[in-house]
Each structure stands twice: as structure tokens, then as C-alpha cells.
C-alpha angles and dihedrals in degrees: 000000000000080000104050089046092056083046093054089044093052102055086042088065103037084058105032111040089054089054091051095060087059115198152288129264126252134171126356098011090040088055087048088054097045097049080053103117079218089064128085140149090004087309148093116229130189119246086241105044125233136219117228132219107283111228081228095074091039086089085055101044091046094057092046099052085069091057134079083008102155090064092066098065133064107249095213126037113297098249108242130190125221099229112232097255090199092061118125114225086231112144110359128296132159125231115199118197095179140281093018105323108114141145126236128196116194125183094315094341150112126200118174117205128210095327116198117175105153115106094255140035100222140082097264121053082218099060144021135062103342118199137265100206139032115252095271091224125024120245092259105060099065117118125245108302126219096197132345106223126215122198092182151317104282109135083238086066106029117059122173099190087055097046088040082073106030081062092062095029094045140055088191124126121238120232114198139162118263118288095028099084080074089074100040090051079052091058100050106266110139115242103245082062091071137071130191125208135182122215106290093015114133130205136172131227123170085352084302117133124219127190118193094213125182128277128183096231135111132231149215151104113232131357093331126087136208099001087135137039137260126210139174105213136218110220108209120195122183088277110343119070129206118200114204116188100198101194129326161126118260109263133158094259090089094074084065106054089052090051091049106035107016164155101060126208101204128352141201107217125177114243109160151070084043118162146187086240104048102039098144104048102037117050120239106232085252099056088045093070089041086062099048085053093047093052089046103250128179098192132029122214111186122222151174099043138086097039109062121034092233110151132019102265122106118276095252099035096096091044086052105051097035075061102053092037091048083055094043095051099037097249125161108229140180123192097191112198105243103286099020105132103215120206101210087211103061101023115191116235121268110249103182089245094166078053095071099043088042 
């Protein structure tokens, strides 16, 4: 039997991990990536560079990340909210789901954005960052979607087993930055389905507005790096906006974007799994609020962080100094519980509820 279930693991992964890198772009799509003013020498690149983990400080990190382990972790169960499914999209309200999966309705619409619902963010279902919550909603019993937006190809962002079955429980397009269409194609998602943007390309679904803007992050999937592109995206109604950060590090480009595309009225902005190693690619919780002031933002939606154990910080600690910055600055903030719809123009207080489960 011991054998026979190796066996069976074996072939799993012989099958499955190679699928959940996706796949490389070529034609077409290849001669797209490579006329990108982002894209240079077989690789993007951000407008600020980056500096990258150095192989030196992995020894360090790894032995760090056994130690001071409890802190990381909630120590009751993370609170989590059924969303109304009878609810109109009317106005403009935010779902979170958790880490950066949310929902947003705008005016009539529906935009998903980076939705992850498997167990584990990782390439193999045996081993990797495991969650802390449960999905507050199934798959299933989402309404009706507009677009499904993707911001890269991080594993915490893009999540085959979820857009497996976005593909068969949705007729929405997916709007992804250049190169990743490659791995949807890979996954079964027809590709008119799919649309590609370059940063500050713009493109319309249901009268809905989308703007690929620029990040300071890196991609890929397996032991490349920066094959695809990365993006933070402006979200434009008839007359209400919506700024999602996908993942980054703070720049300057962010100015920018609020001078060409605020004011904002609410925006989802990464403050967590930050790290002394990795400052120019994941926000500190501080710089997060500076972005959502330089874009011209009206509300703050937190947002990566309290699902998946990511960094080496404690659990609650992104949660606690967006928080103290936002009060600092004067900045109006929401942390919705996972599930909690917020309506941006009537935000509920914020009541420190990691606070009592920390």
C-alpha cells in the first residue's frame, strides 16, 4: 500500500508541478513582450530598479523562519464574514477574501482581482504556505463577474486550480499583464478570454475601464525570473475609481499614476510579507499608506497579509502599523474581516479585530 501511494505521488507530481509553472510565451505574444519599452535582454524590468534577494542572506532567512514561529500565526481562528449573495453591485463596495483576493463592484459591475482559493500557495498541494483561513465564500457562489483581474504570476496571485474553475463557472474575460496569457492558454482558458496589457494600456469590458499601471516587483514561476510582467491597475466607472497595487515596492511611479488617473475613491494597497531582504519589491506597512496618498486616494483597504505566512514579521504586525500610519497621516481606512463587503461610502470603523485573536 505505502508503495502504491508513492507510486501514485509520484506520478501526481510528475504530471501536476510542471503544469503549475505554465508556460512561455512564443509568437505572437513573445513578439508583443519583446516591442514593451519595459522589456530588454529576454527580460522586464521596473522603471526603479530593485535589488533582489542575495543568495548570501538565504542561510539567514532560512534559519530565521524556524525561529519565533508562534508569532506568525493567529492563536485563535482568523474571523471570517459570509458575504449577502443577494447583494446588487449598485454604488461601490470591496469584498476581501483574504491576502489579495477581493472583490470589487463598481457602479453595476463586478471585477475580481487576483483570486486564489486553493489550500497553498505553491506549486505542490504537499508543501508550501499553507492558509490560515478557509476561503470565506466557495468558488461557486460568486455572482456573476465582469472581468477577473490579474496583477502577476506569483503563485499567491495566480492560482491554476482557482482559474481552472473560474474558466467553467465564469464567462468573464481575464485581464492580465503581458507574457501571462501564456499560462492561462496553458490551463485551458480560451484565448479570447484573455487580454494582454502593457503598462498604461487601457482596455473596456461591461463600460468598465481598466488601466495596466506600473509596479516595482518581479515574476515568475519557477527558476526564471521576469519573463512576464507585473502591474498595479487603476479601475475607472462612469464616475467612481477603484486603485489596486498588486504587489511592490514604494517608487516614485506612484505619483504618476495619481496625477494621471486620480483621484481614487478606495484603494487596495500591499502591506504585508515585507522583509529586510526584499525592500524594494514588498511595501513596508508605512510606505503602503504613503502610496495610497501619492495616488490620491480617499479610502485604504489593506490588503496581502493575514492569510498566507509569507515573511518573517509577526501575524498582526501589518494590520498594527497601517493603522498608526493611516492616523498619523489622516487617512481614512477600513480592515475588513475576510468576507466583510465593505460600502466606501459608509466604511465601517476600524475595531482592531486581529488584535483580539493575535
Amino acid at each position: 500500500m505505502i508503495a502504491l501511494a508513492l507510486g501514485a505521488a509520484a506520478v501526481w507530481v510528475a504530471k501536476d508541478i510542471p503544469r503549475q509553472m505554465g508556460a512561455k510565451a512564443k509568437g505572437e505574444r513573445l513578439a508583443r513582450m519583446q516591442a514593451s519599452p519595459q522589456y530588454a535582454d529576454g527580460k522586464f524590468r521596473n522603471t526603479e530598479p530593485a535589488t533582489e534577494i542575495a543568495f548570501s542572506s538565504m542561510p539567514r532567512i532560512l534559519a530565521a523562519t524556524l525561529r519565533d514561529r508562534d508569532g506568525r500565526h493567529p492563536h485563535q481562528p482568523i474571523p471570517l464574514v459570509t458575504p449577502d449573495p443577494g447583494a446588487t453591485a449598485d454604488g461601490l463596495h470591496v469584498t476581501w477574501y483574504g491576502h489579495s483576493s477581493a472583490l470589487v463592484e463598481i457602479e453595476g459591475k463586478r471585477v475580481l482581482l487576483d483570486p486564489v482559493w486553493s489550500e497553498r500557495c505553491s506549486p505542490s498541494r504537499l508543501s508550501g504556505p499553507k492558509r490560515l483561513h478557509e476561503p470565506p465564500v466557495a468558488l461557486r457562489d460568486l455572482p456573476p463577474l465582469d472581468a477577473v483581474l490579474i496583477s502577476h504570476d506569483h503563485y499567491d496571485h495566480l492560482d491554476m486550480e482557482t482559474i481552472h474553475n473560474l474558466v467553467d463557472l465564469q464567462a468573464a474575460p481575464f485581464l492580465v499583464p503581458l507574457g501571462v496569457g501564456a499560462h492561462l492558454e496553458r490551463w485551458g482558458v480560451p484565448a479570447t478570454r484573455i487580454v494582454e496589457m502593457d503598462w498604461d494600456d487601457t482596455h473596456k469590458v461591461a463600460g468598465i475601464e481598466f488601466v495596466a499601471t506600473a509596479a516595482r516587483h518581479f515574476s515568475g514561476r519557477g527558476l526564471g525570473r521576469d519573463e512576464t510582467l507585473w502591474a498595479s491597475w487603476a479601475i475607472k466607472g462612469p464616475t467612481r475609481k477603484v486603485f489596486y497595487s498588486g504587489d511592490t515596492g514604494y517608487f516614485p511611479g506612484f505619483a504618476r499614476i495619481g496625477e494621471e488617473h486620480g483621484p481614487f475613491d478606495v484603494t487596495l494597497v500591499q502591506v504585508g510579507a515585507y522583509g529586510d531582504a526584499w525592500p524594494d519589491i514588498h511595501m513596508l506597512p508605512e510606505d503602503g499608506v504613503a502610496t495610497h496618498v501619492d495616488v490620491k486616494g480617499g479610502l485604504m483597504i489593506p490588503v496581502h497579509w493575514a492569510t498566507f505566512n509569507l515573511a518573517l514579521h509577526e501575524w498582526p504586525e501589518p494590520a498594527d502599523r497601517t493603522w498608526a500610519e493611516a492616523k498619523a497621516r489622516g487617512v481614512r481606512l477600513a480592515v475588513p474581516r475576510p468576507g466583510e463587503r465593505v460600502d466606501v461610502d459608509n466604511p465601517p470603523a476600524v475595531d482592531g479585530w486581529w488584535q483580539q485573536i493575535a
